[in-house]
matplotlib code that plots the C-alpha trace (Angstrom):
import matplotlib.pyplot as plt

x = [3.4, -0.3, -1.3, -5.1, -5.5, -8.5, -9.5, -12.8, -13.9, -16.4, -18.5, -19.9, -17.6, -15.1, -12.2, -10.9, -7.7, -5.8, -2.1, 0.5, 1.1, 3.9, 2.0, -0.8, -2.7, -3.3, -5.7, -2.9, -3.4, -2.5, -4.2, -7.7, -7.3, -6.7, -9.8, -11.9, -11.1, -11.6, -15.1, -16.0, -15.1, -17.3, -20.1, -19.9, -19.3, -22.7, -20.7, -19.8, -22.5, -20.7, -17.5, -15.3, -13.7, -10.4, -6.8, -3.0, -1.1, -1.7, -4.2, -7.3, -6.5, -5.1, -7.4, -5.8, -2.0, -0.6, 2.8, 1.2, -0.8, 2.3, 4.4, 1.9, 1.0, -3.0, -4.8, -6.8, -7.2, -9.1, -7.0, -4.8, -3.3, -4.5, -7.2, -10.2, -13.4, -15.7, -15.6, -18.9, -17.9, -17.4, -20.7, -22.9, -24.5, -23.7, -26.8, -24.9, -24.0, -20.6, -18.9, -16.3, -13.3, -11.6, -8.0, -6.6, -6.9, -9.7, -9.1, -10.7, -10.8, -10.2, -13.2, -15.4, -15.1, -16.1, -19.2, -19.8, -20.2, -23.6, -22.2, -19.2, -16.3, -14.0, -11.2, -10.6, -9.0, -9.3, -9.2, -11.1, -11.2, -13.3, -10.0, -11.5, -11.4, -7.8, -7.1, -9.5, -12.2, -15.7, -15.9, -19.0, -20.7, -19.8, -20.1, -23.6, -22.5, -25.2, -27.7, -26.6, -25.1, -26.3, -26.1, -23.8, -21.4, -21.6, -20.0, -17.5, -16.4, -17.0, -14.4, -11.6, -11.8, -10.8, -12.7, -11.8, -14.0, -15.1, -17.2, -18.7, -19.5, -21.7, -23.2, -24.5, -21.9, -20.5, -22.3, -19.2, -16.1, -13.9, -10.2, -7.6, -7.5, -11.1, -11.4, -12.0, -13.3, -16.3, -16.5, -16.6, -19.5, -21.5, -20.8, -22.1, -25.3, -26.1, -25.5, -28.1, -31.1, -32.7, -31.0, -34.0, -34.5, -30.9, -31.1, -34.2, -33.2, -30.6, -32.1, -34.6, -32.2, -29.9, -33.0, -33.6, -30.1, -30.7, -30.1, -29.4, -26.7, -28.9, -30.3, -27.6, -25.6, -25.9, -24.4, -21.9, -20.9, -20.4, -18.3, -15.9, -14.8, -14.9, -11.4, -7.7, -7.2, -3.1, -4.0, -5.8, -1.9, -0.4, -1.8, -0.1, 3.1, 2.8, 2.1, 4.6, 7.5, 6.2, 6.1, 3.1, 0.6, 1.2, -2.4, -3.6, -7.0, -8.6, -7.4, -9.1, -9.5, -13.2, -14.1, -14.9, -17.5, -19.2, -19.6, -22.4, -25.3, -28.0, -30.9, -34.2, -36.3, -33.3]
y = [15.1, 14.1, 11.3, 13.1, 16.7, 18.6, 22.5, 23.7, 26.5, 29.4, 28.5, 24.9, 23.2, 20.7, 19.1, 15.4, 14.7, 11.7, 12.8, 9.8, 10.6, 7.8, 5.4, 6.4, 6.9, 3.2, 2.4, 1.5, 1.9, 5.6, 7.1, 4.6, 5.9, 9.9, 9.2, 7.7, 11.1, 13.1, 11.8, 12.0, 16.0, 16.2, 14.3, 15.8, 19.1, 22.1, 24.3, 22.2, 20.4, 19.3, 17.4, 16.7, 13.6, 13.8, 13.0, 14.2, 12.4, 10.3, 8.1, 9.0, 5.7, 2.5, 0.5, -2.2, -1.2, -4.0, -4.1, -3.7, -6.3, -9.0, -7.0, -7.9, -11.3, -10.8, -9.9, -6.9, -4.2, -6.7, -7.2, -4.5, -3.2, 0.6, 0.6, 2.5, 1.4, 4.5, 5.6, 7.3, 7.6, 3.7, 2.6, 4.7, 6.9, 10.2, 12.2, 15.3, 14.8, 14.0, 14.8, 12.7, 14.4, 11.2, 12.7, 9.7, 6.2, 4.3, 1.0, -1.9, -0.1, 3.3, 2.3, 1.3, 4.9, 6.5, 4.2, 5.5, 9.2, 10.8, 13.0, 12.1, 14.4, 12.6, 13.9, 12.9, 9.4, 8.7, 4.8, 2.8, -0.7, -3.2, -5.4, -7.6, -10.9, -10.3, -10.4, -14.0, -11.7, -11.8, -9.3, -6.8, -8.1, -5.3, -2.2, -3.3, -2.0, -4.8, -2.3, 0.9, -0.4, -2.8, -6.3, -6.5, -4.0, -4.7, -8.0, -6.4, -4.4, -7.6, -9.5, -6.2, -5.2, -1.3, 1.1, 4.9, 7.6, 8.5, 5.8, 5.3, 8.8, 7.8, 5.0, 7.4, 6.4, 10.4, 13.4, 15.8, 15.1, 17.9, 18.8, 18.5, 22.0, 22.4, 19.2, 21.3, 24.1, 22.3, 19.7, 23.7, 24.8, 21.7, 22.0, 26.1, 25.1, 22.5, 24.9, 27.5, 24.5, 25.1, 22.9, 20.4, 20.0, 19.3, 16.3, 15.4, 14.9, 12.9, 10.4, 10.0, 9.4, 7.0, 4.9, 5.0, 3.8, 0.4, -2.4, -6.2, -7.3, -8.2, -11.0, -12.7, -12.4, -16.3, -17.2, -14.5, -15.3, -19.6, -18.5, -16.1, -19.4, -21.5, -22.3, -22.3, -19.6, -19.5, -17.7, -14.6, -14.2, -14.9, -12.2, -9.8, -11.6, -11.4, -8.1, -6.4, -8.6, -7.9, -11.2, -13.1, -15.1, -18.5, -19.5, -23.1, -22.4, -25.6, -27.6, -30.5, -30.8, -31.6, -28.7, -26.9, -28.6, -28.2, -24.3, -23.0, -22.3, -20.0, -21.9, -21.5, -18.6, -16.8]
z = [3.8, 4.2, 2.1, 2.0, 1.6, 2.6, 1.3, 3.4, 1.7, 2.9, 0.1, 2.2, -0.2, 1.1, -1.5, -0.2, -2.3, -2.3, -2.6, -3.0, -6.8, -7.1, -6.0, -7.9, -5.0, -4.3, -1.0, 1.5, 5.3, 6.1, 2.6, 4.2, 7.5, 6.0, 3.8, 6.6, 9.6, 6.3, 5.4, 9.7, 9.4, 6.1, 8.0, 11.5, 9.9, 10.2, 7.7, 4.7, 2.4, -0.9, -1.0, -4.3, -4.1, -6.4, -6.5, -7.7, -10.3, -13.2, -11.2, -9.2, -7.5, -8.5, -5.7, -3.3, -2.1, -3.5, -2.9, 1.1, 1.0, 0.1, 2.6, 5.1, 3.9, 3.6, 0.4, 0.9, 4.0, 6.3, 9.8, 8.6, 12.0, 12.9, 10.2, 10.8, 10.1, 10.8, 7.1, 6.0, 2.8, 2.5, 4.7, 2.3, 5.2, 4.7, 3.8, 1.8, -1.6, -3.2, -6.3, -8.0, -10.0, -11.8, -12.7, -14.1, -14.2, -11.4, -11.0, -8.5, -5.5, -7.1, -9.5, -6.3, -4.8, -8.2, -8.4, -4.8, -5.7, -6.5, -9.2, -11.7, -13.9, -15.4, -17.8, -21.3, -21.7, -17.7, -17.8, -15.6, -14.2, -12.0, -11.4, -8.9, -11.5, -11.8, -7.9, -7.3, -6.3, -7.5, -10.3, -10.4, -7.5, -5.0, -7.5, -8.1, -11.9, -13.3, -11.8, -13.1, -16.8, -19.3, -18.4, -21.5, -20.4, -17.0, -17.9, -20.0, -16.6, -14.2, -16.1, -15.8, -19.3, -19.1, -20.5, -21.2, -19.7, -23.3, -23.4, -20.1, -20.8, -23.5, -21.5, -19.0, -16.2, -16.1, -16.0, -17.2, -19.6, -19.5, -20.3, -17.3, -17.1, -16.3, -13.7, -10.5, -12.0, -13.7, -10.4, -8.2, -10.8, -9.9, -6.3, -6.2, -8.1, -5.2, -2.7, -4.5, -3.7, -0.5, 2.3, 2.8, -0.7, -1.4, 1.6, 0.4, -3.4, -2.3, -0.2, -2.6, -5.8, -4.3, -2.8, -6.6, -7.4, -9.2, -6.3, -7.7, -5.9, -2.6, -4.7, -4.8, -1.7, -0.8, -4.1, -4.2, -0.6, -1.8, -4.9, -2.8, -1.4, -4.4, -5.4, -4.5, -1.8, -2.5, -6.0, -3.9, -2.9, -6.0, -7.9, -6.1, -5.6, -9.5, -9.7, -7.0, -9.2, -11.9, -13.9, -15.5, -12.3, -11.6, -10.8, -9.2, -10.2, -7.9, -5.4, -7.2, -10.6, -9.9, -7.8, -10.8, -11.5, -8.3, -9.1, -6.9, -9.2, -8.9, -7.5, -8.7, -7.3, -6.2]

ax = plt.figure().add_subplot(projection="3d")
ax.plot(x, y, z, "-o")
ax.set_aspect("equal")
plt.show()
C-alpha cells in the first residue's frame, strides 16, 4: 500500500493524499519522499494545474514521525537516510496553485503544510496545532503565522495552544468550513472555478498574491537562528522519548542555571 495516493483527473485537477490512517499520517521518511515525487509530477506536469492537498483518517497529519525520529536517534527528518530533498511543495516554488482539504487534526508539521497552501477547507471541529514549543523548537518562527494572524493569536499558536478550525475560520485563516461529507466536493468546486480563469491570469494571480503574503520572519533570522541553540540540546530528544512512551517529559531546560539569562535579545534596529 502507498503511503501517498495520487488521482489525475481529465479535468487538470490532481488529488495528493496522504494515506497512513493509523499513524495519523505523521511525516515519516517514505510518506516525505511519496509527498516530494508527488509534488515533482504536479510540477513537471503540462496537463494538471490545481492540486488538493488532503489526507485519510482522523488526522490530515500529525507532523514529525515521532516514534521514527527516537528509532533513529535524531529529532527531526534532517540526515534521514534516503530522504529526498527536491520537494516543490516544501521549497515554495511551484507556480500553480494548491488547495488544502484539512480532514482531521494538523499538527506541527501537519500545520506547516496547511499554512503552505494558497487556498484552505477545513471540516468542522478539525484541530490544529503549531507544536514546535513542545518539541524544543522555536514556535511560530517558520510558519511566518505572526504575518498572516494577529500578533495576539499568533502567540496563542507559537506557544502550541490548539485551536479548532471553527475559530481560525473566523480569524480569516480558512476560506471554507464544510461537513465531512462535503470536504472534496467543496475542495473540487474550488478547483473547477480556477480552471475556468484564463491560464496566464491564473499564474499571474498567484505570483502576485503570495508575493503579497505577509513576510516577518526574515527579520529575525539572526535571532531566531542564536535561540535554536540556546539551551539543553538532550531535551530536543526527550520530548519524543516522552511522547513514543507515553509518560510526562523530563526536561533539563539549561545546562547552566545561568544560561537563561543570557537569552539572545533582539537588538536594536533589527
Amino acid at each position: 500500500m502507498s503511503y501517498v495516493e495520487i488521482e489525475r483527473g481529465d479535468d487538470g485537477v490532481m488529488v495528493i493524499r496522504m494515506n497512513r490512517p493509523e499513524r495519523l499520517n505523521a511525516l515519516g521518511t517514505d510518506i516525505r519522499n511519496g509527498l516530494a515525487d508527488a509534488w515533482c509530477e504536479f510540477r513537471d506536469s503540462r496537463d494538471l494545474e490545481v492540486a488538493i492537498f488532503t489526507g485519510t483518517g482522523r488526522a490530515f497529519c500529525a507532523g514529525e514521525d515521532m516514534k521514527e525520529s527516537v528509532e533513529r536517534g535524531r529529532a527531526g527528518s534532517a540526515g534521514a537516510p534516503g530522504l529526498k530533498t527536491d520537494n516543490p511543495y516544501n521549497d515554495g516554488t511551484l507556480d500553480k496553485p494548491v488547495i488544502v482539504a484539512i480532514n482531521g487534526f494538523a499538527m506541527g508539521g501537519g500545520f506547516k503544510l496547511v499554512e503552505r497552501a494558497d487556498l484552505r477547507v477545513a471540516v468542522r471541529g478539525a484541530t490544529f496545532e503549531s507544536s514546535e514549543a513542545k518539541r524544543w523548537l522555536l514556535g511560530g518562527y517558520d510558519h511566518g503565522v505572526n504575518g498572516n494572524l494577529p500578533h495576539t493569536v499568533a502567540t496563542e499558536l507559537a506557544f502550541a495552544f490548539r485551536f479548532k478550525a471553527e475559530r481560525l475560520y473566523e480569524l480569516g485563516f480558512l476560506n471554507r468550513l464544510v461537513d465531512a461529507e462535503e470536504l472534496l466536493p467543496v475542495a473540487r468546486e474550488m478547483a473547477a472555478h480556477l480552471m475556468t480563469l484564463p491560464p496566464a491570469s491564473r499564474v499571474n494571480t498567484l505570483t502576485l498574491m503570495r508575493a503579497m503574503r505577509p513576510r516577518v520572519a526574515h527579520q529575525f533570522e539572526e535571532l531566531a537562528a542564536q535561540l535554536k541553540d540556546h539551551g539543553a540540546k538532550e531535551d530536543l530528544m526527550e520530548s519524543r522519548k516522552a511522547f513514543a512512551e507515553k509518560r510526562p517529559p523530563r526536561f533539563k531546560g539549561w545546562d547552566h542555571p545561568d544560561d537563561r539569562k543570557r537569552t539572545p535579545k533582539l537588538q536594536s534596529g533589527g
